[in-house]
C-alpha positions as CSV (number, residue, x, y, z in Angstrom):
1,X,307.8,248.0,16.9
2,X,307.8,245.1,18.8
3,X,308.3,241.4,17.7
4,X,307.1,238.4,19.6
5,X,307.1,234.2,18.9
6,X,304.3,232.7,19.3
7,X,302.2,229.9,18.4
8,X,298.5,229.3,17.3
9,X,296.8,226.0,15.8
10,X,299.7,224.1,16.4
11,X,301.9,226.3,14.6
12,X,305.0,228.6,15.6
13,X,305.7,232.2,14.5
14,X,307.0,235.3,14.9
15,X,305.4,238.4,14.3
16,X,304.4,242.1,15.0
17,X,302.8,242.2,18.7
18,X,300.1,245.1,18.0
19,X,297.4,245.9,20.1
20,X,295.0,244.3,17.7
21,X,296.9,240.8,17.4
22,X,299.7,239.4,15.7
23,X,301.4,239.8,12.5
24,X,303.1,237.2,11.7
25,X,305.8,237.9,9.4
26,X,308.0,234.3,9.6
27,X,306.2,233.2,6.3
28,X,307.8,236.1,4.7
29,X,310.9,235.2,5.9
30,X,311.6,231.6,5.1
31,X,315.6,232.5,5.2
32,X,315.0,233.5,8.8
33,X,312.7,231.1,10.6
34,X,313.3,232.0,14.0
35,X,313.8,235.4,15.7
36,X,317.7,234.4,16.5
37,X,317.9,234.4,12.3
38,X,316.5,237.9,12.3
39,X,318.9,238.8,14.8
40,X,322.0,237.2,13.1
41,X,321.4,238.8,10.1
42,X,320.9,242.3,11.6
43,X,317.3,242.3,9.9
44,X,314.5,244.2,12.6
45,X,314.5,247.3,9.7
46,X,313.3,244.7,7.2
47,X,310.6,243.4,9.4
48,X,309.2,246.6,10.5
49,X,309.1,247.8,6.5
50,X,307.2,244.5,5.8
51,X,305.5,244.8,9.1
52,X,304.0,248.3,8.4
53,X,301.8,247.0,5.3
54,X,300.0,243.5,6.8
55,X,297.2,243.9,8.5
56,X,296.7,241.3,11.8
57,X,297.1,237.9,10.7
58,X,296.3,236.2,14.6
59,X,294.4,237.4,17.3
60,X,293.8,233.7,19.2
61,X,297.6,233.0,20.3
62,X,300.1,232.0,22.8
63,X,303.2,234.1,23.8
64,X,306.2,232.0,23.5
65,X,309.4,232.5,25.0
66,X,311.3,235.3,22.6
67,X,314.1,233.3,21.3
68,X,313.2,229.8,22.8
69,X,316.7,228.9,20.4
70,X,318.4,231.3,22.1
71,X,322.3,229.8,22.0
72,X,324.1,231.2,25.0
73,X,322.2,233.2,28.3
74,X,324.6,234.9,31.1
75,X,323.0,236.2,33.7
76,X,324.5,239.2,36.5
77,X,323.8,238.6,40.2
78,X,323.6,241.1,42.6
79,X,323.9,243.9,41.0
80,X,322.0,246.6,42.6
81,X,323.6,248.9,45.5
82,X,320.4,247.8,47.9
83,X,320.9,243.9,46.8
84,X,324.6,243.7,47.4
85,X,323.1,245.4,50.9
86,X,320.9,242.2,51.4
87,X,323.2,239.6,51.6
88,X,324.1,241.8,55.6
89,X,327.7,240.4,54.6
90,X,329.5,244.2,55.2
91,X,330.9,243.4,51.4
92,X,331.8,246.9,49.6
93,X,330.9,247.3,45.7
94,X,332.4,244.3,44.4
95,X,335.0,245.2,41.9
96,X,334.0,242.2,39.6
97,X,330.2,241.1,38.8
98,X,328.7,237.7,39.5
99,X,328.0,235.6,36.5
100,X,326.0,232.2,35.7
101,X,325.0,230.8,33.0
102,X,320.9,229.8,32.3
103,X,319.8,227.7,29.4
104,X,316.6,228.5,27.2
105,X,314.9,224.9,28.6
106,X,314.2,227.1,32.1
107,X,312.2,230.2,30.6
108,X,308.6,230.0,29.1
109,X,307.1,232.9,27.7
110,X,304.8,235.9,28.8
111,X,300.8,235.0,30.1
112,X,302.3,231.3,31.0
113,X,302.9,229.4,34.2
114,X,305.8,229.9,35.7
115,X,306.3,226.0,37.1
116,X,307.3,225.5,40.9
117,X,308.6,221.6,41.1
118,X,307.6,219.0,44.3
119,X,311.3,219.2,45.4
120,X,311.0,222.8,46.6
121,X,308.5,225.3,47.9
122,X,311.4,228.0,47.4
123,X,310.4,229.6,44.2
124,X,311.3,233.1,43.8
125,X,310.7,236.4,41.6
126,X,313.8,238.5,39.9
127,X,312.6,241.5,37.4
128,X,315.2,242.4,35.1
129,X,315.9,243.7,31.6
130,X,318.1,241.8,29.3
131,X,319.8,242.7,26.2
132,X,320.5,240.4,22.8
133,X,323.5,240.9,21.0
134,X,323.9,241.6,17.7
135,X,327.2,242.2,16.5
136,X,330.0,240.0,17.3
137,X,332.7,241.2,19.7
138,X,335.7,240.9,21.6
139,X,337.5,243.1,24.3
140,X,334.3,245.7,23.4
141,X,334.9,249.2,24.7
142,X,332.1,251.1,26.9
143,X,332.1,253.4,24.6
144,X,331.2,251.3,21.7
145,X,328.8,248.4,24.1
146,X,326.0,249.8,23.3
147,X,326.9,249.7,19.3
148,X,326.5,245.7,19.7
149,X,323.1,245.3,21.0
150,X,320.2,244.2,19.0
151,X,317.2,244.5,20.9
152,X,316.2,244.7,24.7
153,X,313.2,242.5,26.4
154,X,312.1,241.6,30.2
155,X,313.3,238.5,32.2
156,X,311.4,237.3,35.2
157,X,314.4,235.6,36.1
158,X,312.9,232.5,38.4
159,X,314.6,230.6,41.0
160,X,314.5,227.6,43.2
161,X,316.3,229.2,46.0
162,X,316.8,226.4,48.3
163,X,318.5,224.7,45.3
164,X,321.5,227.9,44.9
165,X,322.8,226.3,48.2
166,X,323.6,222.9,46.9
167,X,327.1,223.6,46.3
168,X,329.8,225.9,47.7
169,X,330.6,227.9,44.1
170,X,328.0,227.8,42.3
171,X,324.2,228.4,41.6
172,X,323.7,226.6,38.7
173,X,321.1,224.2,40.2
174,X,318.9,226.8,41.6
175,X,318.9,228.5,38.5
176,X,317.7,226.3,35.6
177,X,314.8,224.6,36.8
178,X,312.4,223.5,33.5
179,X,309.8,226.8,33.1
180,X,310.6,228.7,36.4
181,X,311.5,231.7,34.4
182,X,310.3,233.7,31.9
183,X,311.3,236.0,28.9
184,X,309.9,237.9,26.7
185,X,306.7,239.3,25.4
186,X,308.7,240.7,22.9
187,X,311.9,242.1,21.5
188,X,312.2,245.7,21.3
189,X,314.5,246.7,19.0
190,X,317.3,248.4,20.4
191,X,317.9,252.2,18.6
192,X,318.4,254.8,21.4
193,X,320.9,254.7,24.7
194,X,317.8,255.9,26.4
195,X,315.8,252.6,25.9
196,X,318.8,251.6,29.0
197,X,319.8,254.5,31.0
198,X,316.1,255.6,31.5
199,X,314.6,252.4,31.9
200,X,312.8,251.2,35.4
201,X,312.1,248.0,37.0
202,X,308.6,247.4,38.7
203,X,307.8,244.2,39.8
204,X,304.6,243.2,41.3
205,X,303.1,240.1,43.1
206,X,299.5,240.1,43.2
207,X,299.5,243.9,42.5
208,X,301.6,244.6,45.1
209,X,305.1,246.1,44.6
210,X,308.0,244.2,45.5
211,X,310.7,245.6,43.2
212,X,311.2,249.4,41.9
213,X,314.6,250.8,41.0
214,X,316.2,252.2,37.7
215,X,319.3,250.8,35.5
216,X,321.2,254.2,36.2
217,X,321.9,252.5,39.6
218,X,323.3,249.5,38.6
219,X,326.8,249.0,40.0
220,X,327.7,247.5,37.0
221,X,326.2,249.4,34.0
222,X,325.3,247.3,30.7
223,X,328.2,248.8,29.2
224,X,330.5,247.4,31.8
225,X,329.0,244.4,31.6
226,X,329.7,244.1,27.7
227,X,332.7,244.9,28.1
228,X,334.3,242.5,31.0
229,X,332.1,239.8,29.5
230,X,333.3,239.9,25.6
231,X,337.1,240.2,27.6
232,X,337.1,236.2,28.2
233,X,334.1,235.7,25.3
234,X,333.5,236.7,22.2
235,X,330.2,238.3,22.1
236,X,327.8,236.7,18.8
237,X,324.7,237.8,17.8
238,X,321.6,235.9,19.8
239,X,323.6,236.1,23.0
240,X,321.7,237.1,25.7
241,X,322.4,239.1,29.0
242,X,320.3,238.9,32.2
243,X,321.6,242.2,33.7
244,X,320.4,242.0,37.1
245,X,317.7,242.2,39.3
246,X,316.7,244.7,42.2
247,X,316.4,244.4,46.0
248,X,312.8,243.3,47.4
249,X,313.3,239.7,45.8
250,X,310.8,237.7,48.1
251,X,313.6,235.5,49.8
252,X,314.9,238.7,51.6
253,X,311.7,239.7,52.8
254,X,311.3,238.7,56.8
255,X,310.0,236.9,56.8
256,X,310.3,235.3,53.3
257,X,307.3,235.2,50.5
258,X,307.8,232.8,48.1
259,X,305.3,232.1,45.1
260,X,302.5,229.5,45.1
261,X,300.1,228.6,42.9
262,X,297.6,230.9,41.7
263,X,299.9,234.2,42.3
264,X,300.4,236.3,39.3
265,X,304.2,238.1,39.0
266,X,304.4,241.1,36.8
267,X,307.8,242.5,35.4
268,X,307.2,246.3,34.4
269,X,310.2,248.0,32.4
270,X,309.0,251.5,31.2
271,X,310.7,251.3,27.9
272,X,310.1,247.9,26.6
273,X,306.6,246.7,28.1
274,X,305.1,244.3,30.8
275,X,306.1,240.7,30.6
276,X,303.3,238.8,32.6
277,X,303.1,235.1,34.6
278,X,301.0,233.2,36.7
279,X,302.5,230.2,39.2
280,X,301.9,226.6,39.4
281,X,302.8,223.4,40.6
282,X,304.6,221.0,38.3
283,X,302.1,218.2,37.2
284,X,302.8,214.9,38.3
């Protein structure tokens, strides 16, 4: 099953995404009002059971971002054999991943303008999968990684990429313009290792394939990256990880294609859905 927010007539939910509609299943809920108070009280099996016996409540509705409250957002950079190969610096695996933080004010959600400001033309595509936690954890094994996740969903992980340069250390800037990313359309609860280690990334700009590769290649696996994270955090349920993106991002194409208004980006995971966005230009 898979559970979106949303809103209609003014109001905000979150539901059952079927192909029918919505169900929207917050009103049952009022202990939980958002989909980061399902996931902190470990509570997906109680929405599907009430899930399975409503019928579609909405079918005229906007797809919000998943977990618009979401509390903390890490993201993994170049991690990808072919993307570390990009950067044409002769750099081996790296032994540690690349890490930056993104805050929920610079995603929107799926079928919604992905915003491209006056101070940059540079707006870029990044198709990933990211994971929410669900159990709270520190100095988490491999083995047990996968034991902390809650659900999995689909990031179109946006970015000014002029704006990455601003400083010597850091990418910060670049990375949390207002609505130049995207996450959702749902969360997929997560109950089988093979919802990750068979999962592929297809990304497509204006129907044309930019991005295609498989989590199996990651140089740093989701387990890895559960565990070094949660070894200088502790790991709390509505945490999410960005787990990285694959080579063919438009910057690294020669020459480079950024996005412009009226182009349509689609992230395509196998295993958890298609999250959808057109571009625009920031109003003014």
């Amino acid at each position: 099953m898979r559970f979106s927010t949303y809103s209609s007539n003014g109001e905000t939910f979150y539901g059952a995404a079927t192909d029918a509609g919505m169900i929207a299943l917050s009103p049952d809920f009022p202990a939980w009002p958002t989909l980061l108070d399902v996931v902190q009280a470990g509570g997906f099996d109680q929405l599907e059971a009430t899930a399975a016996n409503k019928a579609v409540t909405h079918t005229d509705f906007q797809i919000e971002m998943v977990m618009p409250n979401a509390p903390r957002i890490l993201c993994v950079g170049v991690n990808f054999p072919d993307r570390n190969a990009e950067y044409k610096d002769g750099s081996e695996t790296p032994k540690y991943m690349s890490l930056f933080p993104r805050f929920a004010s610079g995603f929107t959600g799926h079928n919604r303008d992905l915003i491209r400001p006056p101070e940059s033309d540079k707006l870029d595509y990044e198709g990933e999968v990211a994971i929410v936690i669900g159990k709270t954890g520190r100095r988490i094994s491999q083995d047990d990684a996968y034991n902390h996740i809650a659900a999995i969903t689909i990031c179109n992980e946006g970015t000014i990429r002029d704006w990455v340069r601003h400083a010597k250390f850091n990418v910060t800037q670049g990375k949390n313009w207002d609505n130049s990313a995207a996450i959702g359309p749902w969360l997929v609860p997560f109950k089988d290792a093979s919802q990750l280690d068979d999962a592929r990334i297809i990304t497509r700009v204006n129907g044309e394939v930019r991005q295609d590769d498989v989590l199996a290649r990651m140089m740093h696996p989701i387990r890895r990256e559960i565990e070094y994270i949660s070894t200088f955090m502790t790991l709390q349920p509505g945490d999410i990880i960005v787990t990285g993106t694959p080579t063919g991002s438009g910057a690294r194409l020669d020459p480079p294609q950024y996005l412009k208004p009226g182009d349509v980006v689609e992230v395509e995971v196998n295993t958890i859905g298609t999250l959808s966005n057109t571009i625009a230009d920031e109003a003014t």
